[in-house]
ROLOMI-694900 format. One line per 8 residues: for each residue x negated, y negated, z of C-alpha. Coordinates in nm, 2 decimals. Layout:
X/Y/Z  ...
***
This chain:
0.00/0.00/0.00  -0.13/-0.31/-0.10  -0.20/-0.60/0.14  0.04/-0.82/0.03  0.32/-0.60/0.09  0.22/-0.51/0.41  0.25/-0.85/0.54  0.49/-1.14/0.53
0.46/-1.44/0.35  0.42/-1.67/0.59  0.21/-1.50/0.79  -0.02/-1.40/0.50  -0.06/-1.75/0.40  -0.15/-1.86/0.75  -0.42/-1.60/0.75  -0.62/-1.69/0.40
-0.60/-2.01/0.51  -0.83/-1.92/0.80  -1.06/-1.71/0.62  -1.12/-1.87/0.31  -1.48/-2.00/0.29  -1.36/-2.30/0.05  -1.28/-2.62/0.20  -1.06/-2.87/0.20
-1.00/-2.99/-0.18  -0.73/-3.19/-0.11  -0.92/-3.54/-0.27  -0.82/-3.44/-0.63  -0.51/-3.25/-0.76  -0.56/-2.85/-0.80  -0.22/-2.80/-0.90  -0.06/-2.85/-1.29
0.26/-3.04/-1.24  0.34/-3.05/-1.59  0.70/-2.96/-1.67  0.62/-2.87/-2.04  0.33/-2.70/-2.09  0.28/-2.64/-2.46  0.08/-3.02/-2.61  0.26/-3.03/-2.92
0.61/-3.02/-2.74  0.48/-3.24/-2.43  0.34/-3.50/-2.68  0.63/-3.55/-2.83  0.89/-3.52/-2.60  1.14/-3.82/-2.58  0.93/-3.99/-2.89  1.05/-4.15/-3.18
1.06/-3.92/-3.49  0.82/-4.20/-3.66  0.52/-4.08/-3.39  0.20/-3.92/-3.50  0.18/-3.56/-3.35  -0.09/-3.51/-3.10  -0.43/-3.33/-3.19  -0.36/-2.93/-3.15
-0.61/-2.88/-2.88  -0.74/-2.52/-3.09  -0.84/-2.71/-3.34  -1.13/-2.84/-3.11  -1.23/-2.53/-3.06  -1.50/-2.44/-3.39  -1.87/-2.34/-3.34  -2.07/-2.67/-3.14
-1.81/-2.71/-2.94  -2.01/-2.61/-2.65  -2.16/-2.92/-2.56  -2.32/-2.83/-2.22  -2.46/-2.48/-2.24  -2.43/-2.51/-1.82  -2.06/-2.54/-1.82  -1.87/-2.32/-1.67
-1.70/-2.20/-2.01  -1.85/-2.14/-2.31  -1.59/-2.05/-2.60  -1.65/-1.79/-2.88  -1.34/-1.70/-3.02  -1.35/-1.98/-3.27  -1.04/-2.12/-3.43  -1.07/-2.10/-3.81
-0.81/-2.40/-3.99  -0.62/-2.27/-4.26  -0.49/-2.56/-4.36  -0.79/-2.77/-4.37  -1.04/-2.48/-4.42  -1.38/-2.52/-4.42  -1.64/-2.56/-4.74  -1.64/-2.38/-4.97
-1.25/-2.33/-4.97  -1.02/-2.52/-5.11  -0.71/-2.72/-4.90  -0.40/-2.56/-5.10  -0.14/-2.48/-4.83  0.08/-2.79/-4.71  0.00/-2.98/-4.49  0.12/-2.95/-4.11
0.38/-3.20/-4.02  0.20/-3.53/-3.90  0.51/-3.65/-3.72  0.72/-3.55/-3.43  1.01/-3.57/-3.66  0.88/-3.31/-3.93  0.74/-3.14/-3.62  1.08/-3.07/-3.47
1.22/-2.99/-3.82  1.03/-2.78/-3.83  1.05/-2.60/-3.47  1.41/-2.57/-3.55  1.39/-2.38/-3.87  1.18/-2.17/-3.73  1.41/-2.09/-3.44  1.71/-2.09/-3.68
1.53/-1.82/-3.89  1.45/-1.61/-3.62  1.80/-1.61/-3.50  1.94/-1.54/-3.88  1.69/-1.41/-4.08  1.68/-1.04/-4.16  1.29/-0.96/-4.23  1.21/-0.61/-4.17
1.34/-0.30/-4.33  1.73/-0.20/-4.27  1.75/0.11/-4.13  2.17/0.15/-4.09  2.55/0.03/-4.15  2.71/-0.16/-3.95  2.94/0.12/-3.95  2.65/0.34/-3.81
2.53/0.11/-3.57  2.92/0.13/-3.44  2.88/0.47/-3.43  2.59/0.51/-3.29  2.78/0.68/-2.96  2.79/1.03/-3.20  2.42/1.04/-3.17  2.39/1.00/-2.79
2.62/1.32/-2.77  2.94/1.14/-2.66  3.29/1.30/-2.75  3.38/0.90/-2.79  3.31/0.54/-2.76  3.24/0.42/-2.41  3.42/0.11/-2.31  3.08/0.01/-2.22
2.91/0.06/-2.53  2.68/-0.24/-2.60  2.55/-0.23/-2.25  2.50/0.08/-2.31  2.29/-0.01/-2.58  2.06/-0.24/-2.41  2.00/0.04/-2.12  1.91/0.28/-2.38
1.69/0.08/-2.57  1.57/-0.17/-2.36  1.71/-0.45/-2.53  1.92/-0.81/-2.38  2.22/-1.00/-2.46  2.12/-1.22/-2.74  2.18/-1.59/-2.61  2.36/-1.70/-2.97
2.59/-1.56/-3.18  2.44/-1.23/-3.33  2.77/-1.07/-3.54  2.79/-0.74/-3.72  3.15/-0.63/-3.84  3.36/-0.38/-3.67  3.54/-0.13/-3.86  3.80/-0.26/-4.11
3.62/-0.59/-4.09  3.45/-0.76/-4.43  3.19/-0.93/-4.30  3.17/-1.22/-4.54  3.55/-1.29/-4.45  3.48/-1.28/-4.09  3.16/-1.52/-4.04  2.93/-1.20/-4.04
3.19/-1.00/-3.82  3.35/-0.99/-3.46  3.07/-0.76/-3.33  2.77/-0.86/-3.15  2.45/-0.75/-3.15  2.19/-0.75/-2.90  1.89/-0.98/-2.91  1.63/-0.72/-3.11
1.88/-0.61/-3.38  2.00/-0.83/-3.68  2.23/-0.84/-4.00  2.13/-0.96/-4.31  2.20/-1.18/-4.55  2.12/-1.11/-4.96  1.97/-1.36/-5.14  2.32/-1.56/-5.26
2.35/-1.57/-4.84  2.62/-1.32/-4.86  2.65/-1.09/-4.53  2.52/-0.70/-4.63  2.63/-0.54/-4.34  2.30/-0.39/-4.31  2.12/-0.35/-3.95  1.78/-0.38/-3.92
1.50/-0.43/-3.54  1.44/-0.81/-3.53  1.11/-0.97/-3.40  1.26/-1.03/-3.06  1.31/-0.63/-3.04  0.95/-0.67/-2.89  0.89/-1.07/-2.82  1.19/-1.14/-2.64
1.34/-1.00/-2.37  1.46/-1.14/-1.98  1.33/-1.11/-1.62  1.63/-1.19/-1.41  1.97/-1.11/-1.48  2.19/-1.37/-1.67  2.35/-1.53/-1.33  2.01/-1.51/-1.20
1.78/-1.70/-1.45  1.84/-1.91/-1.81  1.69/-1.74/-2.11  1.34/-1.83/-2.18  1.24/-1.80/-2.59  0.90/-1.57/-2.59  0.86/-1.37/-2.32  0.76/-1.05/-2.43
0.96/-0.69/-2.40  0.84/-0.49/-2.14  1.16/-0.24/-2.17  1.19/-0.17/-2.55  1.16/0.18/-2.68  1.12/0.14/-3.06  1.08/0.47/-3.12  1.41/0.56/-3.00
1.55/0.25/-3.17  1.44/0.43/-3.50  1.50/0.71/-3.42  1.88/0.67/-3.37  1.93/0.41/-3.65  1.80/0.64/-3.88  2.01/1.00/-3.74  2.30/0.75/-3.77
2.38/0.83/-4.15  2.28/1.14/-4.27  2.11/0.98/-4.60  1.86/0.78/-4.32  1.82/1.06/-4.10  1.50/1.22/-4.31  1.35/0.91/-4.17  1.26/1.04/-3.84
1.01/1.27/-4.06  0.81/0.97/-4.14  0.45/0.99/-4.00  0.50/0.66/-3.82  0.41/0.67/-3.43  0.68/0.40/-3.32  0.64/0.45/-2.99  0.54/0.70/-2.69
0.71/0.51/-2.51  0.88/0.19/-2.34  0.70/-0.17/-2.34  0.46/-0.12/-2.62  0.48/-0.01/-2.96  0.22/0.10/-3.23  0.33/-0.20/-3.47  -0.06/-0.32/-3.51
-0.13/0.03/-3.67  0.10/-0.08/-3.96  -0.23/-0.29/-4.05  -0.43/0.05/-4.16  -0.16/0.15/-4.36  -0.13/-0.20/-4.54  -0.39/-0.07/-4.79  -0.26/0.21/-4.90
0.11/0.08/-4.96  0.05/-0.27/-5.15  -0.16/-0.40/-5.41  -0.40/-0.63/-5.16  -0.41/-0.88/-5.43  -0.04/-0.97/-5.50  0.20/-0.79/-5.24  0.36/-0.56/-5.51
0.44/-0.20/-5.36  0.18/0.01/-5.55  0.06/0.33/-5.35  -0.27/0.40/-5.34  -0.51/0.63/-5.12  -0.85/0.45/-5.27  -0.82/0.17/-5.04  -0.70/0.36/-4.74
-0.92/0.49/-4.43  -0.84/0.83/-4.30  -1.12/0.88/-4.08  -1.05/0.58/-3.86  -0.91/0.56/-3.50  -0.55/0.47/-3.41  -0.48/0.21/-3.20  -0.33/0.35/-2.96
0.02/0.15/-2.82  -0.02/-0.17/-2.70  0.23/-0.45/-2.56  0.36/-0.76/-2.76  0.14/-1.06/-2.62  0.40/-1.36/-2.51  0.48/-1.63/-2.77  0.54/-1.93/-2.48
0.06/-1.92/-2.50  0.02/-1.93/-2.85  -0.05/-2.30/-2.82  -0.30/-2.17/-2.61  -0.44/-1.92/-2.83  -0.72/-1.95/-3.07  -0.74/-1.61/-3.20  -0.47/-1.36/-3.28
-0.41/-1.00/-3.15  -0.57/-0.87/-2.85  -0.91/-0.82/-2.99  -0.89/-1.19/-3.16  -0.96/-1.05/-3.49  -0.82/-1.32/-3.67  -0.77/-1.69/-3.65  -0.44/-1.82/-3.47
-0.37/-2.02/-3.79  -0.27/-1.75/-4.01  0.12/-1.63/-4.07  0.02/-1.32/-4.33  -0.03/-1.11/-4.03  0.29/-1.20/-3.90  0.45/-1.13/-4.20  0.36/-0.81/-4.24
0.68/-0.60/-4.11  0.83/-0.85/-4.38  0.60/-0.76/-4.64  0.68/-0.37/-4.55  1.02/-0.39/-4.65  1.01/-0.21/-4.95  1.38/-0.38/-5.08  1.16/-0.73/-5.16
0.97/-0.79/-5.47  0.62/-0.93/-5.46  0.70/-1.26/-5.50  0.95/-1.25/-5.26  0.69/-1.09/-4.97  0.43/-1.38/-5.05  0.71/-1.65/-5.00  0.78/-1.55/-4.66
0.54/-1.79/-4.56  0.67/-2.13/-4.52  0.95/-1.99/-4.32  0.64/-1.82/-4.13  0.47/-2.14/-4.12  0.80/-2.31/-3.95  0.83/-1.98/-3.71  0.50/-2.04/-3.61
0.57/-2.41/-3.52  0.87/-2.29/-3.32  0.59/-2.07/-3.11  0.39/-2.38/-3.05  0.66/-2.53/-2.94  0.75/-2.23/-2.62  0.69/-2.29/-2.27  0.73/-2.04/-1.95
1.00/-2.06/-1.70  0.90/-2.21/-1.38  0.82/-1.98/-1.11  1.16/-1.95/-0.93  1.06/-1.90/-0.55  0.93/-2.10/-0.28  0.51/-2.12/-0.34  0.27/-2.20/-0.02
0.16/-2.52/-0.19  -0.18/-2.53/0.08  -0.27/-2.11/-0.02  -0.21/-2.20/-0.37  -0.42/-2.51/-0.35  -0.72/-2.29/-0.22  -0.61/-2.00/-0.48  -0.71/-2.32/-0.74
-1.06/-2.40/-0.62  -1.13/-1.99/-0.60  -1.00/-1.92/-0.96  -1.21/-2.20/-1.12  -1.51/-2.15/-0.89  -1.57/-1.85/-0.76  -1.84/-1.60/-0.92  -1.74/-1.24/-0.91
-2.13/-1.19/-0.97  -2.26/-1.35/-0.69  -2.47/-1.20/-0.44  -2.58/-0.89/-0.65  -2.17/-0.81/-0.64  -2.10/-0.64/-0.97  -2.47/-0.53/-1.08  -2.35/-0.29/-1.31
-2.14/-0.51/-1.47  -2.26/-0.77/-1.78  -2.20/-1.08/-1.68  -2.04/-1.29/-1.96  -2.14/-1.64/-2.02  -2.01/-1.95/-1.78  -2.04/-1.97/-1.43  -1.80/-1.58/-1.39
-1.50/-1.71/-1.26  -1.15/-1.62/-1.35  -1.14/-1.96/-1.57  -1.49/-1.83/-1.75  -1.32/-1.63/-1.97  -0.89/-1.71/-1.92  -0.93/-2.13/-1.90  -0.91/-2.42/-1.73
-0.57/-2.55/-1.56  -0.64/-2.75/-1.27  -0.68/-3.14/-1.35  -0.96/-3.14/-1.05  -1.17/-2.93/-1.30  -0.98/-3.00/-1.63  -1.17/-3.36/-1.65  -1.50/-3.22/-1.54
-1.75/-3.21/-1.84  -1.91/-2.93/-1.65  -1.63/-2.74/-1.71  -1.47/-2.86/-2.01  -1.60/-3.07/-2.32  -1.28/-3.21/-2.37  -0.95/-3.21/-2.15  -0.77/-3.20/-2.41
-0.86/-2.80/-2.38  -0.66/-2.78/-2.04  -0.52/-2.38/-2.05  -0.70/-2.27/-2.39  -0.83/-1.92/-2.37  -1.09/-1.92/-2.64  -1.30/-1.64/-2.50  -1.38/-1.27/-2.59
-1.49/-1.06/-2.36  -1.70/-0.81/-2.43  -1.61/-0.42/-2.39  -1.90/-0.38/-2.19  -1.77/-0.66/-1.95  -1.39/-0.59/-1.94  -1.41/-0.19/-2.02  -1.09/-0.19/-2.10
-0.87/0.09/-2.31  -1.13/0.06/-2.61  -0.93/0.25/-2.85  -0.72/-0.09/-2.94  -1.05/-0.27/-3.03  -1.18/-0.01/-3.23  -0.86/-0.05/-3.52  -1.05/-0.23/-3.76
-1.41/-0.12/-3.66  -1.54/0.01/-4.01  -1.70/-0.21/-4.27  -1.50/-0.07/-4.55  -1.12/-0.20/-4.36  -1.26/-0.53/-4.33  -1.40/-0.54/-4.66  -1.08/-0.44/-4.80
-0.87/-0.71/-4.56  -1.14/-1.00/-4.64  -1.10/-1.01/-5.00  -0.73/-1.00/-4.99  -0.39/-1.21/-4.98  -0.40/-1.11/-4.63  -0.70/-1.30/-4.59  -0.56/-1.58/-4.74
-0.83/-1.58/-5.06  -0.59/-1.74/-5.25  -0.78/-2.06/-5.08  -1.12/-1.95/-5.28  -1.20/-2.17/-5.51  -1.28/-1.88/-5.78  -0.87/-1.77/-5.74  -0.71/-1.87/-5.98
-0.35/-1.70/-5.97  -0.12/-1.42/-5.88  -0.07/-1.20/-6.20  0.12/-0.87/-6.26  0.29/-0.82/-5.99  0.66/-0.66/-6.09  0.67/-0.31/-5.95  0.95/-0.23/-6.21
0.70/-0.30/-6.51  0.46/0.02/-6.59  0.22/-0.22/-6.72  0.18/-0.41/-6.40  0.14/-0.09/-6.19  -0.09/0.08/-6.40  -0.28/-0.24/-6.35  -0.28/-0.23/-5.99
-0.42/0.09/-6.01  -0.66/0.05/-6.20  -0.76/-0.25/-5.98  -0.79/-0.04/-5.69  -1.11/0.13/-5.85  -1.33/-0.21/-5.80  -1.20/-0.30/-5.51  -1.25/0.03/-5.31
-1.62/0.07/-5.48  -1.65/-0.31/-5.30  -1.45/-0.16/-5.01  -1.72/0.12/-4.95  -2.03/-0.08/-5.03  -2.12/0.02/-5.30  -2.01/-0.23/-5.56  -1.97/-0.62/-5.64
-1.72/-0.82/-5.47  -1.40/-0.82/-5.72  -1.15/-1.02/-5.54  -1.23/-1.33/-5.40  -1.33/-1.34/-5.04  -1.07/-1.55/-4.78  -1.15/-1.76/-4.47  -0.89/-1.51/-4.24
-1.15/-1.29/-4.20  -1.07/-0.98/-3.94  -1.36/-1.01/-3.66  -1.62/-0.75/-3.58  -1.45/-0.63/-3.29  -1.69/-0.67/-2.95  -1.36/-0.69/-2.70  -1.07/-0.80/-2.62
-0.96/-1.19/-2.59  -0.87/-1.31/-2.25  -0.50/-1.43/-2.27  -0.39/-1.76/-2.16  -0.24/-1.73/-1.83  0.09/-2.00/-1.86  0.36/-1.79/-1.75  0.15/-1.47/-1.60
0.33/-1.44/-1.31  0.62/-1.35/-1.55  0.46/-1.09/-1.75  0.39/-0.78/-1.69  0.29/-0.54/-1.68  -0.05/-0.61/-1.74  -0.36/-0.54/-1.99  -0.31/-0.45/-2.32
-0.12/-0.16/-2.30  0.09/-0.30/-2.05  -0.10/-0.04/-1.79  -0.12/-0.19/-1.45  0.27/-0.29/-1.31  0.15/-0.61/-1.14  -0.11/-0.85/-1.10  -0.24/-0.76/-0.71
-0.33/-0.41/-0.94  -0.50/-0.64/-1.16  -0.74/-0.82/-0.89  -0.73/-0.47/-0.65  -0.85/-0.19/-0.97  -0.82/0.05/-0.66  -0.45/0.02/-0.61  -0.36/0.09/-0.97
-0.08/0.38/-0.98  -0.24/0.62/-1.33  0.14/0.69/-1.36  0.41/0.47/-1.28  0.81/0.40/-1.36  0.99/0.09/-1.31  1.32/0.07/-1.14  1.62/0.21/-1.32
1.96/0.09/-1.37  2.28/0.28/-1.33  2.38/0.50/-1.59  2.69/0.41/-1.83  3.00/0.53/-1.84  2.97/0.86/-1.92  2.61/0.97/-1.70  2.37/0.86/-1.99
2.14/0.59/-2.08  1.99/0.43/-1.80  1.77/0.16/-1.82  1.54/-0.06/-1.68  1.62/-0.31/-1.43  1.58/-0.63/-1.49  1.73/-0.81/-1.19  1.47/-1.04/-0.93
1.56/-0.77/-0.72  1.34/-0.50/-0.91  1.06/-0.76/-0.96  0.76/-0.76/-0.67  0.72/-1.17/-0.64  0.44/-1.13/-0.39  0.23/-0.85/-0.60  0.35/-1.06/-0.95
0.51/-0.76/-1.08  0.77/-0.50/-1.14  0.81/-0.27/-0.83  0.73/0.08/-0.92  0.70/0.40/-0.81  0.45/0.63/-0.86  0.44/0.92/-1.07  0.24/1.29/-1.01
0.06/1.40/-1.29  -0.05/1.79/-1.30  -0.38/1.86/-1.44  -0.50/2.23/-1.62  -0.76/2.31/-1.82  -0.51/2.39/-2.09  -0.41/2.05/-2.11  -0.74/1.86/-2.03
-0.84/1.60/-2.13  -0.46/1.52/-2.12  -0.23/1.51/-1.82  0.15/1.57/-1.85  0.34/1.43/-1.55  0.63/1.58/-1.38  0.97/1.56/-1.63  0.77/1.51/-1.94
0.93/1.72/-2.23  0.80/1.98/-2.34  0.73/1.83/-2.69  0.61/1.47/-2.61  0.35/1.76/-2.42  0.25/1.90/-2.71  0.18/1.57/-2.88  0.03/1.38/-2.62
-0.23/1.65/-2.63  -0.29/1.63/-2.98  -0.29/1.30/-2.98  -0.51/1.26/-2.71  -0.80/1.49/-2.89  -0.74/1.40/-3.26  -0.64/1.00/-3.26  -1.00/0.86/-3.21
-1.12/1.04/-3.57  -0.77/1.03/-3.76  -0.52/0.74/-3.76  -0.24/0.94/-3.92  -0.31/1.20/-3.63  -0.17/0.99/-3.41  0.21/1.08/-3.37  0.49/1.11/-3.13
0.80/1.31/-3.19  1.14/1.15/-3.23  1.30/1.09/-2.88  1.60/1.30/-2.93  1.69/1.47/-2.61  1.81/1.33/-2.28  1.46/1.47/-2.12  1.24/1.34/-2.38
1.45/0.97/-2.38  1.39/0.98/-1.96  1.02/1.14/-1.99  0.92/0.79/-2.21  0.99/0.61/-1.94  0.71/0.70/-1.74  0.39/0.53/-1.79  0.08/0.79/-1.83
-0.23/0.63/-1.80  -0.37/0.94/-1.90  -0.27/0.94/-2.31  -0.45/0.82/-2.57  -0.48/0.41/-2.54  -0.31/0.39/-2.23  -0.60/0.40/-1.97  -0.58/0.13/-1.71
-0.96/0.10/-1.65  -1.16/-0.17/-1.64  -1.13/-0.52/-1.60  -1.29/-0.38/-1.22  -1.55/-0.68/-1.18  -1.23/-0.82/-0.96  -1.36/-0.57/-0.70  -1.60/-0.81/-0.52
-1.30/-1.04/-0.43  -1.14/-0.98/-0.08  -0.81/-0.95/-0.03  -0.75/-1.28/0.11  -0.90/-1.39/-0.23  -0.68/-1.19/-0.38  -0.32/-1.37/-0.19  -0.44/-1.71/-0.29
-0.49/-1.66/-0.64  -0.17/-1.49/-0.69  -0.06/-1.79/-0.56  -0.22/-1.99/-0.75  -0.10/-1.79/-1.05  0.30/-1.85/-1.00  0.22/-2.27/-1.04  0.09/-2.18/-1.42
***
C-alpha cells in the first residue's frame, strides 16, 4: 500500500511540510494560475478578430536554441516548420492564419469536422449497428441498449448531436436519423453531403473519452480513452452483417485489449497498400518490411498538450507540424480515390488548429496550496542523480530534474535564463529521452528502426516531398485505369532498390523525415493528473506508481460498472468515485498471474481465455522479428471480452519498466509533487 493512501490528506501534508529539505520559496510565484493553458487560445482570447496571432512557442524550438549549455534543459526533439520549411524546400502549403479571426475559423472547422466528418473505413449499416444486440447473444433489444454500448466498448455520450436512423427511418428525410450515437462512432456523408447510413469508429473512439460522470464534471475535448476496446469494436461491427463478418479474418491486431490500440502499426503497412508517391491503392510487397518488429499496443497521447508538443508520436519521430500522419486512417479507407486521400489535408490542417486550441480541465478537488508550492521548487530543482543516487542510470542532459526532460511550468523558473532561453517555452516538452535513461517498453520505439522504412517514408507524400524543389506534380494516380497501376508498379522497382540501399534516390526526399529512434519523448504534463494510466502503453494505473516503480501492480483492472439489463457488458467506471485523487489515478486491483515453463516468457493471469493464451504467447515470442506475427484473436466470447480487461504487463509491449530513476525520491517527495501535478 502506497503511502499516500495510508494517510490522510491533511495530515500528509502537515508532514512533507516538515521534512522537506527546500525552504521557504514563497518570494516568487511556484504556481501556474493560468486559466487557459494552450498560447494560441490564451493570446487571443477576448481579442479583436483583426489581432496578430501570438508566436507558436514550438516554433522556437529548432537546433541553437540552446543558448546556455548550463541550463537546466537542453531540447532535442527539434520542431521541423512545414509551412515555412527550411532551405532547400520550397514554402508551397498555405499559410497559417496570421489573425485571431482566421485562427478561430479555423479552430471551428476543425471541431465541426471532427464532430461530422466520416474519415475512416465503414465497417456496418445503421441497421446493423441497431442490431448489434444479436451479436452480444441477446434474445432482444435491451431497453438499455446504448449504455450498453458504451460499457461494452468503452465508449461516452457524445456531447452533440451524433444521429444514425432507426429502422423505417431515411436518413436524409430525418436530419441523419432519430438515433444517436456515442462519441467514437459516426455516419457519413457522400460527397453531394447526402446521409449514407454507413457506420464507421471516429477519432474520438481513442482521443476522447470522460473522467467523471456527466453530473459530476463538463466534457473536456482531448482527453484520451483509457476504456476503449477497438478490437471488440471491430470485431462486432463487422459480425454485424454477414457480407462484413469475413472481416474479423483480417491480420489486423486492433487491440489486446482496453486503453490502447495497435493504430501506429498501420504505418508498416502503409507501404505495402499505396503508391508512396500519390495515395492511389496499388498493392505492393517491394516496399514492405516483414522482418520488422510490431509495435506492440500503445495508448492515444491527449490532444489538450499538442501546443506543447514538438514532436509527434511517442518516440517523436516526426515533426508536430505534419497532418499526413494524421491522415492516415483516412487515407486507408479504401472507398476514396487518390486525389480525394491527398485533399484531406486542409481539413487536417483546420483539425489540427482545433488541437492547438484544447486545454485540460482544472483539477476538481481542494489542493494543499503550501505542499504543492514545495512540490514546485522539487519538480524543477531536484536532481534524481545526486549523491551517486542512480549510478546505473545515464543521466540525460540538464540539471536531472522532473522539468529536465517534461518542462518548465512554474513562472519562478519559467523567466530564469538558466532554465529557459525564452518564456515564451513555459510547458514545452521538447526532449527525448533516451532508452537507456527511461528503459521503457522498447518495443514501441523500435517501429521504424530499419533504414529501409525510413527510406521508404522519407521520399514520400508522407514525408511531405511534395515541398522538394525537384517535385514537380502528382501524375497517374486513378486506380480504375490499368495504365496508372501498371505504373505504380513498376515504380515500386526504383523506389524499393532506394528503399534497400542499393540504388539512387527516385523520389524526391521530404522535410517530415521519421527520426532515428533513441527513446521516447517526455510528454507535456498540462492535465497529467487526469490521464492515466501512465507510460506509453498505458502500464502503470496512477502517477504515485509512476514516482514509487516498486508499487507498480504487473497486472491490474480498473473498477467495473454494473452490468446491463440482461447480466452482460460491464464496463469501466468512470465516476470520481473510481478515480484515486491522492495517488493521480484509477483505483485498481491487482491481478495474479500464473507462471510455467510452458508458457514462459509469457504469463497468462487468472480468467484469461484460453485463446487470447494461445496468442499472447505467440505473440510474445514472434512480434520482435515479424510485424504481421503480431495478432490477437477476435474478442467473441463473454470470457475473452472480460479477460481484455485486465492489464498484463507481462505481453509483448506492455512492460511497465523503467522510468525507475524516480527511486531516489522519498516518499514525502513523492506527496508534494503529486501535488504539485493537480495545479498543471
Amino acid at each position: 500500500m502506497s503511502i499516500a493512501k495510508q494517510w490522510p490528506f491533511a495530515i500528509a501534508g502537515a508532514f512533507v511540510s516538515t521534512v522537506l529539505p527546500w525552504g521557504n520559496h514563497a518570494e516568487a510565484q511556484l504556481l501556474d494560475q493560468a486559466a487557459i493553458r494552450s498560447p494560441l487560445a490564451a493570446g487571443c482570447n477576448g481579442q479583436p478578430d483583426s489581432t496578430p496571432v501570438p508566436t507558436d512557442p514550438r516554433t522556437l524550438v529548432v537546433p541553437g536554441v540552446n543558448t546556455n549549455p548550463n541550463a537546466a534543459v537542453q531540447f532535442n526533439a527539434f520542431f521541423v516548420d512545414l509551412h515555412n520549411p527550411p532551405s532547400p524546400y520550397v514554402k508551397r502549403l498555405p499559410s497559417r492564419p496570421t489573425t485571431c479571426g482566421a485562427w478561430r475559423a479555423s479552430v471551428a472547422r476543425g471541431q465541426n469536422n471532427l464532430q461530422t466528418r466520416q474519415y475512416f473505413q465503414p465497417m456496418a449499416l445503421a441497421s446493423s449497428y441497431y442490431n448489434i444486440w444479436q451479436v452480444w447473444g441477446y434474445a432482444q433489444r435491451p431497453a438499455d441498449f446504448d449504455d450498453q454500448v458504451a460499457k461494452r466498448y468503452g465508449l461516452y455520450p457524445a456531447p452533440f448531436r451524433n444521429p444514425y436512423p432507426l429502422p423505417g427511418e431515411d436518413p436524409n428525410l430525418t436530419n441523419g436519423g432519430s438515433g444517436q450515437l456515442p462519441l467514437g462512432l459516426i455516419q457519413g456523408k457522400d460527397d453531394s453531403g447526402k446521409w449514407t447510413g454507413m457506420i464507421a469508429a471516429s477519432c474520438s473512439s481513442c482521443h476522447d473519452s470522460r473522467l467523471g460522470s456527466t453530473t459530476e464534471s463538463a466534457f473536456t475535448y482531448g482527453h484520451s480513452n483509457s476504456a476503449n476496446d477497438s478490437g471488440l469494436i471491430a470485431s462486432d461491427l463487422l459480425r454485424s452483417n454477414i457480407l462484413t463478418s469475413p472481416g474479423v479474418l483480417l491480420p489486423i491486431p486492433w487491440s489486446v485489449g482496453r486503453g490502447s490500440s495497435d493504430a501506429i502499426g498501420l504505418v508498416t503497412l502503409l507501404p505495402a497498400l499505396f503508391d508512396m508517391d500519390n495515395l492511389m491503392l496499388s498493392p505492393s510487397p517491394l516496399e514492405y518490411k516483414v522482418n520488422s518488429p510490431a509495435a506492440g499496443m500503445t495508448k492515444a497521447p491527449t490532444w489538450w498538450t499538442r501546443a506543447f508538443k514538438t514532436r509527434q508520436f511517442w518516440d517523436g519521430a516526426l515533426t508536430s507540424d505534419n497532418v499526413h500522419s494524421e491522415m492516415a486512417f483516412g487515407v486507408a479507407n479504401i472507398s476514396r480515390t487518390a486525389a480525394q486521400r491527398r485533399n484531406l489535408e486542409s481539413e487536417f490542417d483546420d483539425i489540427n488548429n482545433f488541437l492547438l486550441s484544447m486545454s485540460p480541465a482544472p483539477y476538481p478537488q481542494p489542493i494543499n496550496t503550501t505542499l504543492a508550492n514545495q512540490g514546485a521548487v522539487i519538480f524543477h530543482e531536484r536532481n534524481l542523480w545526486a549523491n551517486g543516487a542512480n549510478a546505473g542510470i545515464p543521466k540525460p542532459p540538464g540539471n536531472g530534474s522532473c522539468a529536465s526532460c517534461h518542462g518548465v511550468y512554474s513562472p519562478k523558473y519559467v523567466n530564469d535564463p538558466n532554465y529557459l532561453p525564452d518564456p515564451r517555452l513555459k510547458g514545452v516538452a521538447g526532449v527525448v529521452t533516451p532508452i537507456q535513461t527511461i528503459q521503457t517498453d522498447p518495443q514501441r520505439m523500435q517501429l521504424m528502426a530499419s533504414d529501409f522504412q525510413r527510406r521508404a517514408w522519407a521520399s514520400s507524400w508522407w514525408a511531405y516531398n511534395e515541398l522538394s524543389p525537384s517535385w514537380y506534380a502528382y501524375y497517374g494516380d486513378n486506380q480504375l485505369n490499368p495504365l496508372d497501376i501498371t505504373a505504380s508498379q513498376l515504380r515500386r522497382v526504383p523506389r524499393a532498390a532506394y528503399d534497400n540501399g542499393i540504388g539512387p534516390l527516385y523520389s524526391p526526399i521530404g522535410p517530415n523525415q521519421w527520426a532515428l529512434p533513441i527513446g521516447y519523448v517526455a510528454p507535456p504534463l498540462y492535465g497529467a493528473w487526469a490521464n492515466a494510466p501512465y507510460f506509453h502503453n498505458g502500464s502503470v494505473p496512477t502517477i504515485w506508481g509512476v514516482l514509487k516503480p516498486s508499487d507498480r501492480p504487473n497486472a491490474w483492472t480498473r473498477p467495473y460498472s454494473p452490468p446491463g439489463i440482461g447480466g452482460k457488458n460491464q464496463g469501466f467506471d468512470y465516476s470520481y468515485a473510481s478515480y484515486d485523487f491522492q495517488n493521480l489515478g484509477w483505483k485498481y486491483t491487482a491481478v495474479n498471474c500464473n507462471n510455467t515453463s510452458a508458457t514462459s516468457p509469457y504469463v497468462p493471469c487468472n480468467g484469461q481465455a484460453t485463446p487470447d493464451q494461445l496468442f499472447s504467447a505467440w505473440n510474445n515470442v514472434m512480434a520482435k522479428y515479424f510485424n504481421l506475427a503480431y495478432q490477437s484473436p477476435p474478442p467473441i466470447t463473454d470470457q475473452q471480452i472480460q479477460s481484455r480487461m485486465i492489464y498484463n504487463s507481462n505481453l509483448y509491449g506492455n512492460s511497465n519498466a523503467g522510468h525507475t530513476f524516480t527511486q531516489s525520491l522519498t516518499d514525502a517527495e513523492r506527496l508534494a509533487l503529486i501535488e504539485y501535478l493537480k495545479t498543471l
